[in-house]
N, C-alpha and C positions, 0 to 999 in steps of 0.2 A: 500436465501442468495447468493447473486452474490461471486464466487471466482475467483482471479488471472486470471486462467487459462481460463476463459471466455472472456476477453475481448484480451486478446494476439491472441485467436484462430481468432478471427473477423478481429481483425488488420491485421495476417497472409493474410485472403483470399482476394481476387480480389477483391470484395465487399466492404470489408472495406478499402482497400487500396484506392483505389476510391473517397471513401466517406470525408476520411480522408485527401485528396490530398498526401498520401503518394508516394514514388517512387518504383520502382518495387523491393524491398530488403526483406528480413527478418526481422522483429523487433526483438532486443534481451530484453530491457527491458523500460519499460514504465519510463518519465523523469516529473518529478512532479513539476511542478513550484508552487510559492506564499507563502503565508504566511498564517496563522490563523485568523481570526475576532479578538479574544480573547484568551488571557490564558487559557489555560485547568484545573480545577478544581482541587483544589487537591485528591489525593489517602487515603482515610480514611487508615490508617495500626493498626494493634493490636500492646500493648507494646509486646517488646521481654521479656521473660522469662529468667535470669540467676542463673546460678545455679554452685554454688563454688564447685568443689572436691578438698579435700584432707584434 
């Protein structure tokens, strides 16, 4: 499982910066463009449980 912190290190070095046509800076955080194919399915949820006191 790839995380976060894997692909910032890459950007970080010489290498990726390179690759990437980046400029000689720091990346602070990655910018996500586009949209979805499609809607995301909905979240199956359990009912809630209520429960009267008093």
């Amino acid at each position: 499982m790839e995380r976060v912190s894997g692909p910032r290190r890459f950007r970080a070095r010489a290498e990726g910066k390179n690759l990437l046509g980046l400029p000689d800076c720091m990346p602070v955080a990655p910018i996500i463009a586009g949209h979805p194919k499609e809607a995301a399915p909905p979240v199956p949820r359990n009912r809630s449980a209520v429960r009267w006191v008093g």
